[in-house]
Structures are given as C-alpha cells and as structure tokens.
C-alpha positions as a LaTeX table, in Angstrom:
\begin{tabular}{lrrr}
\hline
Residue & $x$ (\AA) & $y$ (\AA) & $z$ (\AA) \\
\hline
Unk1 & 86.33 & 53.25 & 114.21 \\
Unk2 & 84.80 & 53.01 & 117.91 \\
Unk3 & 81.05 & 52.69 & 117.32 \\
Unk4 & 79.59 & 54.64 & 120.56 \\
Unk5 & 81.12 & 57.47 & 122.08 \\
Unk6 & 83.96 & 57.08 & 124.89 \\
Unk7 & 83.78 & 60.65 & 126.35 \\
Unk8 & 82.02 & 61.35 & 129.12 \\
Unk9 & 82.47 & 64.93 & 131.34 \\
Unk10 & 84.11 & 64.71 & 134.46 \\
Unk11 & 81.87 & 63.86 & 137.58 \\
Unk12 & 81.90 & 66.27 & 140.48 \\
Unk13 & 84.37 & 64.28 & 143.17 \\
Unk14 & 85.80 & 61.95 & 140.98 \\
Unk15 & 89.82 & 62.26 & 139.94 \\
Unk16 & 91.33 & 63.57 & 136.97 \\
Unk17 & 90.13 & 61.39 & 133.95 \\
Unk18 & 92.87 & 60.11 & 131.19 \\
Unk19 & 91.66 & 60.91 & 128.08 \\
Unk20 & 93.29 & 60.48 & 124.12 \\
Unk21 & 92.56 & 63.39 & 122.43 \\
Unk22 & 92.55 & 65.18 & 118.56 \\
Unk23 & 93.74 & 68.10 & 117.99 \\
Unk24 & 93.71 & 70.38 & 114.53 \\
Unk25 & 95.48 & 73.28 & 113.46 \\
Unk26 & 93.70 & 73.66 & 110.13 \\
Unk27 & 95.37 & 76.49 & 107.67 \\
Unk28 & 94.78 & 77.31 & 103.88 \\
Unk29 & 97.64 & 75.86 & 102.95 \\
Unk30 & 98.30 & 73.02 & 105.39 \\
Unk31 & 96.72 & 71.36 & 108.26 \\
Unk32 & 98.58 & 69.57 & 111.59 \\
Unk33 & 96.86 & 66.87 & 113.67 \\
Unk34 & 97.87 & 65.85 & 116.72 \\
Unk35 & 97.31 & 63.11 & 119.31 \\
Unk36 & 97.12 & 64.39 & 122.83 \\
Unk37 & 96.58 & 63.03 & 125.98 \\
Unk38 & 95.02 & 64.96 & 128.84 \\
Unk39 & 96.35 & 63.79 & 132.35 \\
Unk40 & 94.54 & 66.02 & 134.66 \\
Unk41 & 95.14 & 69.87 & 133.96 \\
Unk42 & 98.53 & 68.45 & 131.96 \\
Unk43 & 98.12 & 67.55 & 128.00 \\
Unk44 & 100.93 & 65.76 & 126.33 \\
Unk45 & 101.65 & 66.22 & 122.53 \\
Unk46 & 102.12 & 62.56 & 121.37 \\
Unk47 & 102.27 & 62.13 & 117.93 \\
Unk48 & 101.92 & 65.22 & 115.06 \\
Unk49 & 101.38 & 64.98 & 111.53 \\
Unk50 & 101.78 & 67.64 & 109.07 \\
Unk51 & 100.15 & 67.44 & 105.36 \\
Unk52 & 99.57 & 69.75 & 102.36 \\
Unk53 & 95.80 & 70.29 & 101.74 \\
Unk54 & 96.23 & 71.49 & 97.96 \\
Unk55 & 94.66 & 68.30 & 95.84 \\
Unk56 & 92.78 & 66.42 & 99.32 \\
Unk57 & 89.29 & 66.14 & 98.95 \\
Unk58 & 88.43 & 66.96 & 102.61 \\
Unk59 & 88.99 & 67.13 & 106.43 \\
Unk60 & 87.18 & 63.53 & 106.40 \\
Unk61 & 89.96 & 62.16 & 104.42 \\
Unk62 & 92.41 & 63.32 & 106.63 \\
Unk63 & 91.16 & 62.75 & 109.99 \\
Unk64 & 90.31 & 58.67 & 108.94 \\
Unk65 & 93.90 & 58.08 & 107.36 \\
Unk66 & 95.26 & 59.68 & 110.81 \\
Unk67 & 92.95 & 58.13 & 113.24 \\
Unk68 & 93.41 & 54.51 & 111.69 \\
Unk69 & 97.45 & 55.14 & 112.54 \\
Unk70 & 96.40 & 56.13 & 116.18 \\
Unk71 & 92.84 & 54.54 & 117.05 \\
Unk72 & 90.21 & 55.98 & 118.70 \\
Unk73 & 89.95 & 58.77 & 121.17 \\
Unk74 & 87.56 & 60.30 & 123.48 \\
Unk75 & 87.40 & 63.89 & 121.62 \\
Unk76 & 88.43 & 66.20 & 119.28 \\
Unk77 & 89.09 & 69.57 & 118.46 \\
Unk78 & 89.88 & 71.32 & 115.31 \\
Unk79 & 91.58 & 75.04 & 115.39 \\
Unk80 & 90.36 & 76.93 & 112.21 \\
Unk81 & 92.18 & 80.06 & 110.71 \\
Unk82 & 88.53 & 82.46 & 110.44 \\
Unk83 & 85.55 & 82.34 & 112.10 \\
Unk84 & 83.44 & 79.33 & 113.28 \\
Unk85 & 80.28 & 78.64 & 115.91 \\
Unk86 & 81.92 & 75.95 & 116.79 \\
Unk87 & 79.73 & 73.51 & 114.88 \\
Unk88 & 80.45 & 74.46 & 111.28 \\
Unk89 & 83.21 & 76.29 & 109.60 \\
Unk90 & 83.72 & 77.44 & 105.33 \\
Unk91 & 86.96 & 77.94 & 104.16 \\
Unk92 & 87.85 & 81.09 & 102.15 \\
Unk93 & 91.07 & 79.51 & 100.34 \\
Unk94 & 89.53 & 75.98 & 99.99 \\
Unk95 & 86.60 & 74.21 & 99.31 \\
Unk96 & 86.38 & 72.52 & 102.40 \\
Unk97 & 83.50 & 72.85 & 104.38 \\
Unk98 & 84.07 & 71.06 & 108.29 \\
Unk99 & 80.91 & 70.34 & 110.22 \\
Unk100 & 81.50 & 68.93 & 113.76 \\
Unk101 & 78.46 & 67.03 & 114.00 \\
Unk102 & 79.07 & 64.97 & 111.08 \\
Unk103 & 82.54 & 64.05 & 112.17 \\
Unk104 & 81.29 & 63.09 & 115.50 \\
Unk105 & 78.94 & 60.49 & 114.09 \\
Unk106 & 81.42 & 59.26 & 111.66 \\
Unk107 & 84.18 & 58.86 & 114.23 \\
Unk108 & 82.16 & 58.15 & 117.27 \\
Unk109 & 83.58 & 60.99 & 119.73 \\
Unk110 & 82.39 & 64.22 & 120.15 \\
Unk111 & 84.31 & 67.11 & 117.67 \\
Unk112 & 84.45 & 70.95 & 117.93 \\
Unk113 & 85.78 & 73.72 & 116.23 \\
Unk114 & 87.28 & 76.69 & 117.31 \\
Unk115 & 89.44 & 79.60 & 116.04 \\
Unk116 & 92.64 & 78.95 & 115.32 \\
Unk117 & 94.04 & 81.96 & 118.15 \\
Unk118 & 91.28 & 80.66 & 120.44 \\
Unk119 & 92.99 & 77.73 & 120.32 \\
Unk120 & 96.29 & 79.74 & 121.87 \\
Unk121 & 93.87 & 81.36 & 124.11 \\
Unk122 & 93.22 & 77.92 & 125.51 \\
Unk123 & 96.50 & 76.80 & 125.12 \\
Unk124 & 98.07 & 79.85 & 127.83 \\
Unk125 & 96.76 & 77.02 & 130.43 \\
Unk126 & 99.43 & 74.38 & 129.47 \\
Unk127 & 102.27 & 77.23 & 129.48 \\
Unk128 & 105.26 & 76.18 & 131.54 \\
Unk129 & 108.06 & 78.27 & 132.69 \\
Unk130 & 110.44 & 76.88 & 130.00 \\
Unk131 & 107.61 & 77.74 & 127.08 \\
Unk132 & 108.06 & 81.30 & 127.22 \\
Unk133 & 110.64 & 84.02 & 127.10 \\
Unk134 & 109.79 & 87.40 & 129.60 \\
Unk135 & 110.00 & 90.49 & 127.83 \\
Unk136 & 108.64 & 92.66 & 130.96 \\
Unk137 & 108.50 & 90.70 & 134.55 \\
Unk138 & 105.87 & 92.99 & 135.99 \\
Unk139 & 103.53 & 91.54 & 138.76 \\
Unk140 & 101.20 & 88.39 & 137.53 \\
Unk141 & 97.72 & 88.34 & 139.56 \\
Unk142 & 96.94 & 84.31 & 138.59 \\
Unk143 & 93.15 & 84.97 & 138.17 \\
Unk144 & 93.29 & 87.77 & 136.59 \\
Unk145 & 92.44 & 88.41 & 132.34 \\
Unk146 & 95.31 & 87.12 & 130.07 \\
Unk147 & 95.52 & 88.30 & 126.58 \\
Unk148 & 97.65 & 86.92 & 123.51 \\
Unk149 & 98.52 & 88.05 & 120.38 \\
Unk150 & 100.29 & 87.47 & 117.34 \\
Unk151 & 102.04 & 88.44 & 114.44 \\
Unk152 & 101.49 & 86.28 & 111.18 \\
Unk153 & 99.82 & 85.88 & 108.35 \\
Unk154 & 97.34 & 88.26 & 110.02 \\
Unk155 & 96.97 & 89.37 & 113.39 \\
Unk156 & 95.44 & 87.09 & 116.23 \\
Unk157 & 93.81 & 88.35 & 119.41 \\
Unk158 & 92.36 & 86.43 & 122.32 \\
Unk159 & 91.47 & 87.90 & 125.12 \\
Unk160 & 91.43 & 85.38 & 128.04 \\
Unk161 & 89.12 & 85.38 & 131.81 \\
Unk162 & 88.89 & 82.71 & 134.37 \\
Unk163 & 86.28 & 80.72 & 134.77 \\
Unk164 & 85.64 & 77.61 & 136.90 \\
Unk165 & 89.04 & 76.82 & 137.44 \\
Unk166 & 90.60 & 77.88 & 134.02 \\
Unk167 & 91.35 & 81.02 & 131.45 \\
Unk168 & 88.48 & 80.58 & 128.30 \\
Unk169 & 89.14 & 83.09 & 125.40 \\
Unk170 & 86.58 & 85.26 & 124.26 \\
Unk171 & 85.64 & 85.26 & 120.71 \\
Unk172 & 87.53 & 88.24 & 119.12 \\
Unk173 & 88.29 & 90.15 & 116.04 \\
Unk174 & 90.78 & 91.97 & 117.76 \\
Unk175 & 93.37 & 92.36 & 114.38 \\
Unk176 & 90.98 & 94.62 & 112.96 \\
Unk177 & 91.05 & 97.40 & 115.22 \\
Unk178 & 92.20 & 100.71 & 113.83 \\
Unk179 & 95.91 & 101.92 & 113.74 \\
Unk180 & 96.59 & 104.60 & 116.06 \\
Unk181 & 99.47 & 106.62 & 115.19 \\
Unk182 & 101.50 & 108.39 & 118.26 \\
Unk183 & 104.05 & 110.34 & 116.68 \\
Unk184 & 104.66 & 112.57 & 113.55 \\
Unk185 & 106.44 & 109.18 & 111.33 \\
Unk186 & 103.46 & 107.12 & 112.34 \\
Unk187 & 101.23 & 109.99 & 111.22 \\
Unk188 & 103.04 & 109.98 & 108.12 \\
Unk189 & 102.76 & 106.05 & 107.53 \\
Unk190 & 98.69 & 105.98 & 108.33 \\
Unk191 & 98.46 & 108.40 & 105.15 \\
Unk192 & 100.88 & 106.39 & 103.00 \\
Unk193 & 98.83 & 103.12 & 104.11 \\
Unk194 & 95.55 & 104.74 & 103.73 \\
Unk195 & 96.31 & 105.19 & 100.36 \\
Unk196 & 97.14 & 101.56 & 99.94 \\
Unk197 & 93.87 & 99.99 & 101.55 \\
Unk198 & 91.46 & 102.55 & 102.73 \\
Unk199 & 90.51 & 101.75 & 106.19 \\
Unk200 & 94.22 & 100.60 & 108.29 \\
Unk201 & 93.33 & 97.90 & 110.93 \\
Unk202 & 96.14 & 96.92 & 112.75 \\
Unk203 & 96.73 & 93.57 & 111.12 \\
Unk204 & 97.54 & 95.99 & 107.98 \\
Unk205 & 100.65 & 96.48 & 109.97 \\
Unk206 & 101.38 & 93.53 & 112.74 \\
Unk207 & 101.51 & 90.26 & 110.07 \\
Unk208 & 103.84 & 89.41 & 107.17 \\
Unk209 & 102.20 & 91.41 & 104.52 \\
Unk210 & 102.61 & 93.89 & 106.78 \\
Unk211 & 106.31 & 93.97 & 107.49 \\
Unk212 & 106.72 & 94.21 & 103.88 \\
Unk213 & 104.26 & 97.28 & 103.55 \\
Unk214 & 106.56 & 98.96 & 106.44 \\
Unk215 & 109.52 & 98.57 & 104.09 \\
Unk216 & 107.87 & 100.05 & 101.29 \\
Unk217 & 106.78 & 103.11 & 102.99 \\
Unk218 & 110.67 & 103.87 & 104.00 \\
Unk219 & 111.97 & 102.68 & 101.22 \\
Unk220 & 109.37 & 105.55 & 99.77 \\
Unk221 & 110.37 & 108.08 & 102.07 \\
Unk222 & 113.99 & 106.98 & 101.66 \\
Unk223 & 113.64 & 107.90 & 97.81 \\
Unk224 & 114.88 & 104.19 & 97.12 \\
Unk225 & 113.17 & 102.27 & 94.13 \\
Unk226 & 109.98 & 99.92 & 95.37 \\
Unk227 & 110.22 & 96.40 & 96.13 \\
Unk228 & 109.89 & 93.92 & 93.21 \\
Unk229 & 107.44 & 91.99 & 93.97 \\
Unk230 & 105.33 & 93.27 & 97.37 \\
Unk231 & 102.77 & 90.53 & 96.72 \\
Unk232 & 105.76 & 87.61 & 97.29 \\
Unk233 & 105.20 & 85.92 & 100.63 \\
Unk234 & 109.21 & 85.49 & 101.10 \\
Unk235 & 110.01 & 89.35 & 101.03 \\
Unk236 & 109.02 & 89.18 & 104.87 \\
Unk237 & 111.73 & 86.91 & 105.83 \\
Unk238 & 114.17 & 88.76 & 103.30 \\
Unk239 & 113.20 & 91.66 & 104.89 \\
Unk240 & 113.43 & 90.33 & 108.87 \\
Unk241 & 117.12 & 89.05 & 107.91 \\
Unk242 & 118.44 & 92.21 & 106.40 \\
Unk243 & 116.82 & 94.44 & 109.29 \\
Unk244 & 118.47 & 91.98 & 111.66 \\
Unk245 & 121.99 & 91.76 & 109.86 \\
Unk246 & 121.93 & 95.98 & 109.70 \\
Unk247 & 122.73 & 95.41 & 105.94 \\
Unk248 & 119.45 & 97.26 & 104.85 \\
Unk249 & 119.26 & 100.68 & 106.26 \\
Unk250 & 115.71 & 101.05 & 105.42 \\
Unk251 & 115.00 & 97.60 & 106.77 \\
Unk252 & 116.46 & 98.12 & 110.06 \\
Unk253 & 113.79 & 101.04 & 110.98 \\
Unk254 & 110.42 & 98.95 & 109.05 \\
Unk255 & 111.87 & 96.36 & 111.73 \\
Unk256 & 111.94 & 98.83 & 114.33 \\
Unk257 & 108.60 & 100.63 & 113.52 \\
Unk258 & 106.79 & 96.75 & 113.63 \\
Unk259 & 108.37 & 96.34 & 116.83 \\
Unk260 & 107.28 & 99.55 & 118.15 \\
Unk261 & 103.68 & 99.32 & 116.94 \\
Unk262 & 103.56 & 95.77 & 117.99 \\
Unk263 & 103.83 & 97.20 & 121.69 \\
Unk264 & 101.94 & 99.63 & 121.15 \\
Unk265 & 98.70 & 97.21 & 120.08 \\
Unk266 & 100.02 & 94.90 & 122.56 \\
Unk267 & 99.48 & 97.71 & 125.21 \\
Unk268 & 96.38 & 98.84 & 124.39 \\
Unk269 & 94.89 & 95.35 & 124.51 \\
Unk270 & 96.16 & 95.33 & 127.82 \\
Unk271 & 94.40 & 98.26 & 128.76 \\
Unk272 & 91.03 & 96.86 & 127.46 \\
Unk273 & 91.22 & 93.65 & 129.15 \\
Unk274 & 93.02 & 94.94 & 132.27 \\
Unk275 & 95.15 & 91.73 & 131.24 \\
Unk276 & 97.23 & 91.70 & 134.81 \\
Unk277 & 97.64 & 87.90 & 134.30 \\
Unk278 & 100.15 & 88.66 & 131.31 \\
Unk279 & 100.04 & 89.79 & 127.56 \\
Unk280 & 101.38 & 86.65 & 125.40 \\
Unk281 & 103.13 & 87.25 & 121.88 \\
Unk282 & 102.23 & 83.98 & 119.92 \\
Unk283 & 102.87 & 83.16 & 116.75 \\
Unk284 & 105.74 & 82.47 & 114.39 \\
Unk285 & 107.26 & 85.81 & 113.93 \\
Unk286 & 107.84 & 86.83 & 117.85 \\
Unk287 & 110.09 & 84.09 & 118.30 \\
Unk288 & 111.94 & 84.82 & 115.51 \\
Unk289 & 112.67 & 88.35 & 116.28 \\
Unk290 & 113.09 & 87.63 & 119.45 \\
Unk291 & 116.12 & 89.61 & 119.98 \\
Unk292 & 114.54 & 92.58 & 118.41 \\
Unk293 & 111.37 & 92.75 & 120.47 \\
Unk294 & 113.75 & 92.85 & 123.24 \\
Unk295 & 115.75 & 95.41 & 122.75 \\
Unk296 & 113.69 & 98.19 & 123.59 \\
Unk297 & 111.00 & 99.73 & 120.96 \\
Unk298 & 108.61 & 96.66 & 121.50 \\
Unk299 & 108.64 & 97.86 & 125.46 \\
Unk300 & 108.68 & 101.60 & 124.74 \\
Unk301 & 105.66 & 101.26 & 122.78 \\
Unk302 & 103.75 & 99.23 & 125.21 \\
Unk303 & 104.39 & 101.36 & 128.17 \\
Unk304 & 103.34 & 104.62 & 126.46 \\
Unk305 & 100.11 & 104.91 & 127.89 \\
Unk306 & 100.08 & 108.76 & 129.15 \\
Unk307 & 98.96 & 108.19 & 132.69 \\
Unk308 & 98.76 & 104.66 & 132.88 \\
Unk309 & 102.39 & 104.75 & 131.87 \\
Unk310 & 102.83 & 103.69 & 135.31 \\
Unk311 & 100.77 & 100.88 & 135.47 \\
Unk312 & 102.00 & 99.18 & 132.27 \\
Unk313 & 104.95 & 98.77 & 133.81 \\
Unk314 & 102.93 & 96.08 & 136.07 \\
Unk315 & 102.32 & 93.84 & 133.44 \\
Unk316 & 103.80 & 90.33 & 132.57 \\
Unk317 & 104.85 & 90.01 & 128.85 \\
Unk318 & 106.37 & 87.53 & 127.51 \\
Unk319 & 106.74 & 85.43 & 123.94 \\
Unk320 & 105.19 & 82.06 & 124.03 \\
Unk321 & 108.57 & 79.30 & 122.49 \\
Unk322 & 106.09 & 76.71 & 122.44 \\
Unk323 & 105.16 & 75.73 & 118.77 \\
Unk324 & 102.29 & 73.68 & 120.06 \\
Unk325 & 100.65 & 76.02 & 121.70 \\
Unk326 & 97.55 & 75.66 & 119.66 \\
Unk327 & 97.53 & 71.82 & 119.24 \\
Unk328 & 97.14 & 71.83 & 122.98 \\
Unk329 & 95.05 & 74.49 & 123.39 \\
Unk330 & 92.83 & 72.54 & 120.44 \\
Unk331 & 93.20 & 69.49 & 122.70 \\
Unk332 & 92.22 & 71.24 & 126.09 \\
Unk333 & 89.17 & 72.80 & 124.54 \\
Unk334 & 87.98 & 69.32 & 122.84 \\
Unk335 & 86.89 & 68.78 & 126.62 \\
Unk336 & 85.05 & 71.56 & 127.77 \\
Unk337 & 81.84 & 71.20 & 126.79 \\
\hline
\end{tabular}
C-alpha cells in the first residue's frame, strides 16, 4: 500500500483535481466497495464488488483484498447502515467494529464514515436526468433544501441544504417519527399496530417488515387467516407481486395503504425542510413499485396538506433509478473534509 497520503484539498484557484476514490456501502448482511473517480463535480463508478460478510473477520480484510486488485487511492468513504461520528462505527448484527483512523494509517489515505442514507443525501449531487423517474414536476428552486427518503429494510431520511457550492445532508433519524393517521382506516391500523409494538414510528410502516404488517392488519380486518410466517423476509416481495398482479384482494389495498402513507411521510418531510429543490424516493422498493407509486395514492397522500395543499403541488418528486446512488454519494463525501 502507498506509504504517505496522496490527498490533498483543493486549493482556492486551482482546477478540478482527479482523484481515485473508495467507496462502501456496508450492510449486516453484505457489504459493496467501489472504485470511483471524481472528475470535477462528476464521479464515475469504476469497478464494484459485492461480498457476503457472514464468516469475514473484518472491514480490514476486505478493504486490503480489494485495494490490492485496484491500488491506491486518494480517499475513502464507507456508508454504514446506523449511526456513526464519522470516525468510529459498532455494528448491531456483526461484530465488526470500523474505526476510520486506523484504516487511514493502514492504507495511507484519509477514510470516513457516514450513514448509509447520508450517503444518498450526498449522492442527490451526481443525479442526472436519466437517474430518476418524476412522480410530480412541480417547480425546482436549485438552491433550495432537498430531502430523500426510502423504503427498505427500515426507513431512511436525509434532509439536504446547500452549502458552498453543494447539497450536505443533515444527520437524521427521520424513520422514527410518529405515524399520523388521516382518515378513519388509518385510525383503525395505528390501534391494530399499537398493539403490535407500542410506540408506531413511521418506519413501522414505510420498510419491508412493514408491508407485511399492512397485510396482516387487512387480512385481520378481512376475517382471512394470518400470514404463516410474518417474521420471513420474502413475504414482502410475495406480497408486492400479488398486490401488483390484483390476485390478492387484501394485498392490493396493504399496497395501496403503503403507497398512500409513503406520500403522506414524504409530504410532511417536505413541509419541515421546505424541500423546494425536490423530495427523492431512494431505495430498493420505489423502483420496484414504480408503477404503483404512480398511479395516484402516493400523490394524493403527499398533497394532503390542508392549506398548504396548494403549495405541495410545487414540489419536484421523483424516484431516484440509480442503484449507485450511495456508492457515489460515499465517494463524493470521502472529499469533503
């Protein structure tokens, strides 16, 4: 490995620098490194690599097998799913522990960490035309706050505000807000949830788990039998394709009651960030149910804001088709420093 660090920040006057950069997207169950080179305000995905991390013995491992394939670079950046200060991070699910000073004197370039939807946050600066599809055209001010979200294993929020030149997230919790019902059936589905975890946040809802707690509720209220398994992490998808197919009555409306409340969050975000730059859908489900989110509850929901009903109508939205939106965003923030 390079011996002395190659970064260096860029000088006031000078060009754009050309810089060979890691990115992370580290997950309980797997992790994806990239190499990515920053041209200017433009970063290139070059090469990924995606491993399991069941039986590794550490990020270490991994970053010196791919790094010895690639060779140096100037910086690096690792997204982490949970919270981090950016120097240190502790894995629920593993027994990794990452700590960005150590693997900046073992691989000679300077490493941070950052949440994984932070990541995205940065990563909404490298959006092209072609990376997303518009849900809701509104009116885009450029320099105005930007927020993303998304639906997955839980729910991600980043909240985005310019800042020399480009959009930084804020550090957020955002998935744990409280569900707000706005109708009698929502009113309904708060009590059947609160009997399931207590306290509802909205990621209770807006993630996989959550899809398949939607069904249950109408398959209660339907007076069908329960789901066989609620805990199984592939009832989602059964669940998304039967909704989508219309062979599953009581699938169709959990669909249509995520896609509702999903605006509906996505909305009221809005509202707290006065996000007139855009709100963002990230994440692997939006895409997928892309057709669904479009055809009208996702909207409805979002724009029922009493009287800034009006205003919400102003808004970009749109879902982010990029997969690599947080490898770049990971990349981009391994140089801000």
């Amino acid at each position: 490995m390079n011996s002395s660090p190659r970064w260096r920040p860029r000088e006031p006057g000078r060009g754009p620098l050309l810089m060979r950069l890691l990115a992370g997207d580290i997950g309980g169950t797997h992790t994806r490194l990239a190499l990515a080179r920053l041209d200017g305000a433009r970063v290139e995905i070059e090469k990924v690599e995606r491993v399991l991390n069941a039986g590794l013995a550490g990020m270490e491992v991994l970053l010196a097998d791919f790094l010895a394939q690639c060779g140096p670079v100037d910086a690096g950046c690792l997204a982490v799913a949970g919270p981090t200060d950016g120097h240190s991070a502790q894995f629920t699910n593993l027994s990794w522990r990452i700590d960005a000073a150590s693997l900046s004197a073992r691989f000679g370039a300077p490493f941070r960490l950052v949440n994984d939807f932070a990541a995205v946050g940065w990563g909404l600066n490298t959006l092209k035309e072609h990376d997303v599809s518009i849900l809701q055209t509104g009116s885009e001010r450029l320099a105005a706050p930007r927020v993303a979200l998304g639906a997955g294993t839980g729910l991600g929020v980043s909240i985005c505000v310019a800042q020399a030149g480009v959009r930084r997230p804020l550090d957020s919790e955002g998935g744990h807000i409280g569900f707000a019902p706005t109708d009698a059936e929502q009113d309904r589905l708060l009590v059947w949830l609160r009997g399931e975890h207590g306290r509802v946040s909205v990621e209770r809802l807006l993630s996989g788990p959550g899809l398949i707690d939607l069904y249950r509720f109408c398959l209660d209220e339907a007076g069908r039998p329960p789901v066989n398994d609620p805990a199984d992490p592939a009832a989602a998808s059964a669940i998304s394709a039967a909704g989508l197919a219309a062979s599953d009555a009581e699938a169709v409306r959990a669909l249509r009651l995520f896609a509702r409340v999903y605006g509906q969050v996505a909305g009221d975000l809005a509202l707290l960030a006065r996000a007139e730059g855009g709100v963002f859908l990230a994440g692997g489900i939006a895409p997928q149910l892309l057709e669904l989110l479009g055809a009208g509850d996702f909207i409805a929901g979002f724009r029922a804001k009493g009287r800034f009903s009006e205003w919400m109508e102003s808004v970009p939205v749109k879902v982010i088709l990029d997969p690599d939106i947080g490898l770049k965003g990971a990349a981009l923030a391994a140089t801000q420093r």
